[in-house]
N, C-alpha and C positions, 0 to 999 in steps of 0.2 A: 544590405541596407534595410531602414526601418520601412514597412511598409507602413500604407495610407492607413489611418483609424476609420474603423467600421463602426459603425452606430448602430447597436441591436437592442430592440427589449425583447428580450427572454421570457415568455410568458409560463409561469410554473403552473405543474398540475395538482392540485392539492389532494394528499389522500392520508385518509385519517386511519390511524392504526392505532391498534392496542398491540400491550406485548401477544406474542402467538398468532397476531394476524396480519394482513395486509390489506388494503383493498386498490384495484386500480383499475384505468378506464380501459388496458386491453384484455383480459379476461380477469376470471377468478373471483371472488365476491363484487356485489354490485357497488358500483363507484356511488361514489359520494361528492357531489362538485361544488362547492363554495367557493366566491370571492377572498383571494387569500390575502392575509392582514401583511406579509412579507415582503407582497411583489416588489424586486427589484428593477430596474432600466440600469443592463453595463451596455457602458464605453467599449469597444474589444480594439486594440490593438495586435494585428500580426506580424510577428518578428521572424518570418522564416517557414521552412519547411525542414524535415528530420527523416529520414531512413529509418522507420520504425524505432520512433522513439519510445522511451519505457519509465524511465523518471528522469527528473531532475531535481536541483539543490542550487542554493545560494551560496558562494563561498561565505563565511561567516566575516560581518567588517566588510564587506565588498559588493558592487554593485554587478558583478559576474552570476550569472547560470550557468550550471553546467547538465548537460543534459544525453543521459547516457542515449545511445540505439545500439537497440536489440542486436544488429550480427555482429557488435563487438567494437564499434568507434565511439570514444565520449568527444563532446565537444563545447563549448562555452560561447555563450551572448554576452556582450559586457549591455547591459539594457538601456546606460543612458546615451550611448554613441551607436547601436548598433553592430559595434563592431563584430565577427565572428574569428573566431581561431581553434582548430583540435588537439586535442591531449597526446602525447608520447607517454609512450612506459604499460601500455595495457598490457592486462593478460589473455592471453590465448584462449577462447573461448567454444563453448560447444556449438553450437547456431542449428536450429532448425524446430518448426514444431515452437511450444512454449519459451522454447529456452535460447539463450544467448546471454548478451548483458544485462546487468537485469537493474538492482539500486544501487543508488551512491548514495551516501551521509560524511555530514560532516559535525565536529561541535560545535554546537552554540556558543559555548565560555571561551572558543577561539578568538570569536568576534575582535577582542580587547589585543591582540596579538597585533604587535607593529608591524611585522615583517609582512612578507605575500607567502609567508609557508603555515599551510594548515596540516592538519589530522585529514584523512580520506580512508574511506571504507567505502568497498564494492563490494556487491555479491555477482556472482553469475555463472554458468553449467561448464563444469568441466567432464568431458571425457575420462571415461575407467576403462579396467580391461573388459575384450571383447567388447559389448553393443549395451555397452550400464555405462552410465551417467549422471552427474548431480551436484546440488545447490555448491556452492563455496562462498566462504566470504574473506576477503583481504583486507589489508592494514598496510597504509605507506603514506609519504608523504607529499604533498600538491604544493609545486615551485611554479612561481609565474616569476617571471625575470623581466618579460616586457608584458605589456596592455597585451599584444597579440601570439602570446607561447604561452604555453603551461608543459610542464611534464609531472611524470610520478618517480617519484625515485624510491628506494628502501623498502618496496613493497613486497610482503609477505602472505600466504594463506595461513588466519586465523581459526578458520574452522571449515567442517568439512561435513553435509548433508549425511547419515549416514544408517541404512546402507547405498552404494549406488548401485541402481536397479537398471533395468531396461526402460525404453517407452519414454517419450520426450514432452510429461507433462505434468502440471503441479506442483513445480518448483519452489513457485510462495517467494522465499528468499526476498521479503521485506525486513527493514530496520528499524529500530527505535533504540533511542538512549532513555535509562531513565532521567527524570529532571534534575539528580543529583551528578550527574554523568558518570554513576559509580560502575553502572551496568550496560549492557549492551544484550537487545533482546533481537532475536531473530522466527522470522517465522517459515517454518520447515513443512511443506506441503506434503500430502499422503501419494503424492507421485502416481496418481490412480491405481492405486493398488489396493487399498480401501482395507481391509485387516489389519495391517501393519501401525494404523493410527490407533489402535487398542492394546497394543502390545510395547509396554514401555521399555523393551531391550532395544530398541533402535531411536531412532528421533523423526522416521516420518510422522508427518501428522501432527505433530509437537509445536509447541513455541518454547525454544528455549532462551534459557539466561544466563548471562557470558560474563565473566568478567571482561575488560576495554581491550585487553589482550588475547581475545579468545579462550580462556581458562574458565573450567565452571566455576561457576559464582559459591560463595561458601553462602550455607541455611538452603541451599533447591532442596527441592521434597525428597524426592528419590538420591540425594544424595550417598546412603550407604548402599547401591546397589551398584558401584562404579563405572564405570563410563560404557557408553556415553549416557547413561540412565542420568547422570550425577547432571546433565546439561537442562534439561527439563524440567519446566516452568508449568505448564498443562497439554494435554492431548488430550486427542479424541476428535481434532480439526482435523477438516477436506484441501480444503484448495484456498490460504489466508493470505489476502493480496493488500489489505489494510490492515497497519499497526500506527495507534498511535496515543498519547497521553493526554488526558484531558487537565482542565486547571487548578483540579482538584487532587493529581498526582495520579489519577486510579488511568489502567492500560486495559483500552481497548482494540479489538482486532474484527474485521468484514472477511467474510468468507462464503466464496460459491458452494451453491446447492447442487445436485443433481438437477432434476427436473424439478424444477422449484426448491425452495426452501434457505436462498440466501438468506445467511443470518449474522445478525450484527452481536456480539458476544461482549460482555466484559469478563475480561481474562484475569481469573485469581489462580493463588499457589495451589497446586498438586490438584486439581479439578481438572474432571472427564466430560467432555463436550457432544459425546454418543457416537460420533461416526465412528463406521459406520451402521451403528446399530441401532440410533434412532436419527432423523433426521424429519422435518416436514417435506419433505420434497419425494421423489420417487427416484429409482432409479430408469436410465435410459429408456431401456428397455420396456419401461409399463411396470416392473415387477415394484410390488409394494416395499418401503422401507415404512416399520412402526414411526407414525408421530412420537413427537415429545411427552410425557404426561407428568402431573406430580411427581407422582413415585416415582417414579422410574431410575432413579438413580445418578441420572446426567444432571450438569451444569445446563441452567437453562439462558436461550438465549435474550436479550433484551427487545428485539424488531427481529420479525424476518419477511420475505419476501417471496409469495408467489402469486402472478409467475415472476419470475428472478429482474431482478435487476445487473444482473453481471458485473461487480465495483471491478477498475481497476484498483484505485488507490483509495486511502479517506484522510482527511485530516480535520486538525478541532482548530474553529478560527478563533485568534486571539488578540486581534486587532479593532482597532475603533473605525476604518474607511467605510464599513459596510454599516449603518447604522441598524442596531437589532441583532447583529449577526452575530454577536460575542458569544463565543462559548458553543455554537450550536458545532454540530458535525457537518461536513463536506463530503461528499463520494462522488467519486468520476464511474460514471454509466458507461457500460460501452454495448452491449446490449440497447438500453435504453436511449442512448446518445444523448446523456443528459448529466446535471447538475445536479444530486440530491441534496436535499439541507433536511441534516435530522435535529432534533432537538432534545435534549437529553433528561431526565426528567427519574432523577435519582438513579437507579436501577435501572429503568424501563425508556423506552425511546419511543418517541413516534417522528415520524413523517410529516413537514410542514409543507416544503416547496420544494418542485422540481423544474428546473429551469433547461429547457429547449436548447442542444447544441445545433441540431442538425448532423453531427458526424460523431461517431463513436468516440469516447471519452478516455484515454490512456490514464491522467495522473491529473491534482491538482493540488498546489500546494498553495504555502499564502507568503511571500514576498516580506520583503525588512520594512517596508512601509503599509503592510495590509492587504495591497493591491494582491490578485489571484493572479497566479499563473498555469494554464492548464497546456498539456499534450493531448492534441490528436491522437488516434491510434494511425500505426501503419506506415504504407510508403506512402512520404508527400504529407506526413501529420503538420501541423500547423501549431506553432508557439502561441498561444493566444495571453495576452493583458487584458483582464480585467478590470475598471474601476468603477463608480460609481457614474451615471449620468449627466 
């Protein structure tokens, strides 16, 4: 059932950046506090609780969420009844650590489809031989027969993380379509191994480009060096939990730091992003990684963040509900437990408002009518609706 509507204002923290810096009020340069010109008051709505939920999606045309958790159950909210019901037809998944279930997508140009059967894409960690594991991503199709069923039928593994290594983290296995729906990008995490994101014989570390079928795309860079090089769109990323396309067409991605140095990236063809061989952050340890510099030879990034903000997800709002808010960027905190709103500013990004959740932030997306919808992290996460005050 739906539950009662909460009434919060969210009070944001303003922090002004340039590219190559951050400033914030728990350490790292001296904060900067100004009355922010942004402040929102949401409405929140909670619709439930999730077993470690991870993302979710709107069927396209339809007033359903679906909302994957992490040990391997999807499940669906129809939003204006409350109703809930779970998906049949998953795949068998690896769970533990980072990994489990992980996105779902679906296409937008669906929407126009009369039936209840859409396009479904999932990513999430399959088991290799012996103690290696890693990202996948499938292709099948989502049948609702009634309001309260759904299953997947026809589904297939389109592509496959590669190599699979040991160690259950940095999976990434975030999605994006381009806005022509010609492509399908995915982003392939350096599975803490940190070399292998320099090394374009494999696809850690990588954002690769797909054709809708999982096939490399014709024109990737590396295309004459054959697979899976021919998959590969740029590398040289960490740990890339945000992909997503701005309105402008251009594809951007968020990706964790070490010890510092979240950084918010736009992602062009065949460009090297430094890890791990420059990075602003440190490693664990203390042990220094070189900052970014001119020269240096990397793809530099637009904002980054220390100390880190940890994104789960980001997305670019394109809706009119939020007045102001067109165009800017979203990231779900989970470190932070917060709402970031970046604002995009050519090339370069800065930081306007961040808005107070109180609980670690999984994912945030933005609904057929504008309204937000964000995931808690964890067990007992919380489906929240956002709207205006």
């Amino acid at each position: 059932m739906r539950k009662s509507v909460l009434i919060a204002t969210l009070s944001p923290v303003v922090l002004l950046a340039s590219c190559g810096s951050a400033y914030s009020t728990d350490g790292g340069a001296e904060a900067v506090s100004t009355p922010s010109p942004t402040a929102l008051d949401f409405a929140i709505t909670a619709h439930g609780e999730f077993n470690e939920p991870w993302a979710s999606a709107f069927l396209p045309g339809t007033d359903r969420l679906f909302i994957t958790e992490k040990p391997g159950t999807l499940k669906f909210v129809n939003t204006k009844d409350g109703t809930v019901g779970t998906v049949t037809g998953l795949p068998e998944v690896d769970y533990g650590g980072q990994g489990g279930l992980g996105e779902i997508a679906f296409l937008p140009s669906e929407a126009r489809l009369g039936s209840a059967n859409r396009t479904i894409y999932l990513s999430w960690v399959e088991a290799g031989e012996g103690d290696t594991r890693g990202a996948v991503v499938g292709r099948g199709q989502m049948i609702c027969p009634t309001t309260r069923t759904c299953q997947i039928s026809d589904f297939e593994v389109i592509w496959r993380q590669t190599p699979k290594v040991e160690g259950r983290g940095h999976y990434s296995h975030r999605i994006a379509f381009s806005p022509d729906e010609q492509y399908l990008f995915i982003t392939s995490g350096d599975r803490q191994k940190q070399d292998p994101a320099q090394d374009t014989s494999n696809t850690l570390g990588t954002v690769v480009r797909l054709n809708l079928d999982g096939t490399p795309a014709a024109g990737n860079p590396l295309a004459d060096q054959g697979s899976p090089s021919d998959q590969i769109w740029s590398w040289g990323h960490r740990n890339l939990l945000g992909i997503d396309f701005d309105a402008d067409g251009r594809l951007w991605e968020i990706e964790h730091g070490a010890a510092g140095g979240d950084e918010l990236n736009l992602v062009r063809k065949g460009q090297n992003y430094g890890w791990p061989l420059r990075s602003d952050g440190d490693h664990y340890d203390g042990d220094n990684i070189p900052d970014h510099t001119p020269d240096d030879g990397f793809a530099k990034f637009a904002i980054n963040w220390t100390p880190v903000i940890a994104p789960g997800n980001m997305t670019f709002y394109s809706g009119d509900l939020f007045p102001g808010m067109k165009g800017d960027l979203l990231i779900s905190g989970l470190k932070t437990q917060a709402l970031i709103r970046v604002a995009i500013e050519g090339e370069t990004a800065r930081e306007v408002a961040r808005y107070d959740m109180g609980n670690r932030i999984r994912s945030v997306i933005e609904g057929p009518d504008g309204a937000l919808w964000v995931l808690e992290d964890g067990e007992g996460g919380r489906l929240l609706e956002l709207r205006p005050k």
